[in-house]
Kinemage of the C-alpha trace (Angstrom):
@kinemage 1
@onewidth
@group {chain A} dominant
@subgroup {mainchain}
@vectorlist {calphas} color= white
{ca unk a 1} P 0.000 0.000 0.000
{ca unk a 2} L 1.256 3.348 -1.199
{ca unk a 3} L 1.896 6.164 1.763
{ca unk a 4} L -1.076 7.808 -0.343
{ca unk a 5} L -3.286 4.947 0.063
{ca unk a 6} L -2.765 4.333 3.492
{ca unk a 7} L -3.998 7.676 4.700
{ca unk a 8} L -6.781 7.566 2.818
{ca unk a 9} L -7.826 3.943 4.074
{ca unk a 10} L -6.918 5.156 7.839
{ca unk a 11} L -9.301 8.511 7.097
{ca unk a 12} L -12.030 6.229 5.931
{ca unk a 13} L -11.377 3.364 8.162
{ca unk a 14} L -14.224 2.417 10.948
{ca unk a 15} L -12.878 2.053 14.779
{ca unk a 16} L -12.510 -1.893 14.081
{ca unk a 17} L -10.339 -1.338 11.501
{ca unk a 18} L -8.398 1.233 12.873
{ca unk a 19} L -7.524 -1.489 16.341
{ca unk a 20} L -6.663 -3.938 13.812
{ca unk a 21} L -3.913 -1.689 11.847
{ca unk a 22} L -2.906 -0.251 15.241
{ca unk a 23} L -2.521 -4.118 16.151
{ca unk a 24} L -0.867 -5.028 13.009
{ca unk a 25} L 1.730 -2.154 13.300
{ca unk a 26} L 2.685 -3.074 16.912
{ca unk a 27} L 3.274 -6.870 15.851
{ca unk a 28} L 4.987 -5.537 12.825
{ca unk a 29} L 7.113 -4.197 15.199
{ca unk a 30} L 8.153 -7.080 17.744
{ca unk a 31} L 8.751 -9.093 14.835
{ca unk a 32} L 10.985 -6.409 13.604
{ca unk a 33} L 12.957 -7.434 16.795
{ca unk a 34} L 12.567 -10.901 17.019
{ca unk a 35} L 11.184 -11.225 19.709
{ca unk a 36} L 8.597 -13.673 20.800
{ca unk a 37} L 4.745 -12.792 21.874
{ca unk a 38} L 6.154 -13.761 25.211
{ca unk a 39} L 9.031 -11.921 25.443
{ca unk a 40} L 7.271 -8.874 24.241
{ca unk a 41} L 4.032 -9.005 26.461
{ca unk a 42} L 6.289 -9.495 29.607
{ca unk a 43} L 8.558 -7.070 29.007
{ca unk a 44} L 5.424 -4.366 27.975
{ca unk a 45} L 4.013 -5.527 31.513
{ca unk a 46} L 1.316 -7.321 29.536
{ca unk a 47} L -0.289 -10.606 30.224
{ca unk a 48} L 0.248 -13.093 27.409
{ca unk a 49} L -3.022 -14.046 26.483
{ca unk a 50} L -3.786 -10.000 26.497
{ca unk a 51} L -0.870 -9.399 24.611
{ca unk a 52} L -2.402 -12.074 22.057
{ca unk a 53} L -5.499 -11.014 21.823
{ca unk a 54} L -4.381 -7.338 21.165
{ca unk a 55} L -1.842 -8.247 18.349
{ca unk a 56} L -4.420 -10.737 16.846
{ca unk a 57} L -7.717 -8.852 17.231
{ca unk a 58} L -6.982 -5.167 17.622
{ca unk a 59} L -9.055 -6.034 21.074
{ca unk a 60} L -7.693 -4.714 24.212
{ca unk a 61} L -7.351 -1.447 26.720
{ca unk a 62} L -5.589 2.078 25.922
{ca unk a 63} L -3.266 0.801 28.525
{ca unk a 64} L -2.130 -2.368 26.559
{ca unk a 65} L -1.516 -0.116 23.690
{ca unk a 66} L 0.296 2.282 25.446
{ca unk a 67} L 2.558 -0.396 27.221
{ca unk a 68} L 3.043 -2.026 23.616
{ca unk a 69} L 3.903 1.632 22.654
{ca unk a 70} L 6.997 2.173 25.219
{ca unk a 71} L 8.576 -1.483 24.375
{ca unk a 72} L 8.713 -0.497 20.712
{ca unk a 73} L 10.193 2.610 22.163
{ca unk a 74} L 7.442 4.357 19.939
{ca unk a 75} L 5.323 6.520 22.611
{ca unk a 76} L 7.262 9.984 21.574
{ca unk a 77} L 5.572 9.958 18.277
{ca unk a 78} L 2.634 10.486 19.974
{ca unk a 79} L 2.755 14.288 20.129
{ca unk a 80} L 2.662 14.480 16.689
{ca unk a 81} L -1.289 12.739 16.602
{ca unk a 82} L -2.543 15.702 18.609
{ca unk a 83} L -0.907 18.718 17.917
{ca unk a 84} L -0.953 21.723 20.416
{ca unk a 85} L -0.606 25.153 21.244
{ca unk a 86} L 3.144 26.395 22.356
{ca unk a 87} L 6.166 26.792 21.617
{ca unk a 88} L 6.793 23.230 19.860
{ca unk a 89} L 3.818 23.057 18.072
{ca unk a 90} L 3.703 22.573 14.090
{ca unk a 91} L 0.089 22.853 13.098
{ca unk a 92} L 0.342 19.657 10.853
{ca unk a 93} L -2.475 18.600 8.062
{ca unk a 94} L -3.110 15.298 9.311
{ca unk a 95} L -1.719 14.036 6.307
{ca unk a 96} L 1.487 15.380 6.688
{ca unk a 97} L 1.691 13.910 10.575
{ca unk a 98} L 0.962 10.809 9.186
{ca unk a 99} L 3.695 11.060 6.779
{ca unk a 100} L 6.047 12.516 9.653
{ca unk a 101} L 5.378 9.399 11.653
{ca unk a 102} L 6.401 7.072 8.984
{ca unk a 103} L 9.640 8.662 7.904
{ca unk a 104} L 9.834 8.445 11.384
{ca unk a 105} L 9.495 4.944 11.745
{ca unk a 106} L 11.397 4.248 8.755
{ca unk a 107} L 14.418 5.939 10.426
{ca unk a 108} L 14.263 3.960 13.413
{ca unk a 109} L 14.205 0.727 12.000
């Protein structure tokens, strides 16, 4: 899928599809590291079968997704979803966060 494509699914995408990328992303992510659902979900803090059922389902709590978040080492990319008012704000279109996040992520990998 084309950077193009992708925001325009995400804009058009219903809540359930929108866990399950979010889901897909984080997996995307361990694997990335080789590490194991195990591994992962106890070093997140996250029970296994939790951890499972997020990365399989998109189905969990905004705490499981923000623990999954810090063990990817991902949560200070989150700024740049909601962006304020002060000195470090950048009044982003939302495409252009989304396309600031995955340079982003492309770096880090």
């Amino acid at each position: 899928m084309t950077p193009e494509q992708e925001v325009e699914y995400l804009r058009t995408a219903s809540y359930l599809q929108l866990s399950v990328y979010v889901a897909s992303k984080i997996r995307k992510g361990r694997q990335l590291r080789n590490e194991s659902q195990a591994d992962f979900a106890r070093r997140a803090g996250i029970s296994l079968s939790t951890y499972k059922r997020f990365e399989a389902h998109g189905q969990g709590h905004l705490e499981t997704f923000a623990k999954a978040l810090i063990a990817l080492d991902q949560s200070r990319y989150l700024h740049l979803l909601f962006p304020g008012e002060g000195a470090g704000s950048r009044h982003l279109s939302p495409l252009l966060r989304i396309q600031e996040i995955q340079e982003n992520l492309l770096r880090t990998k």
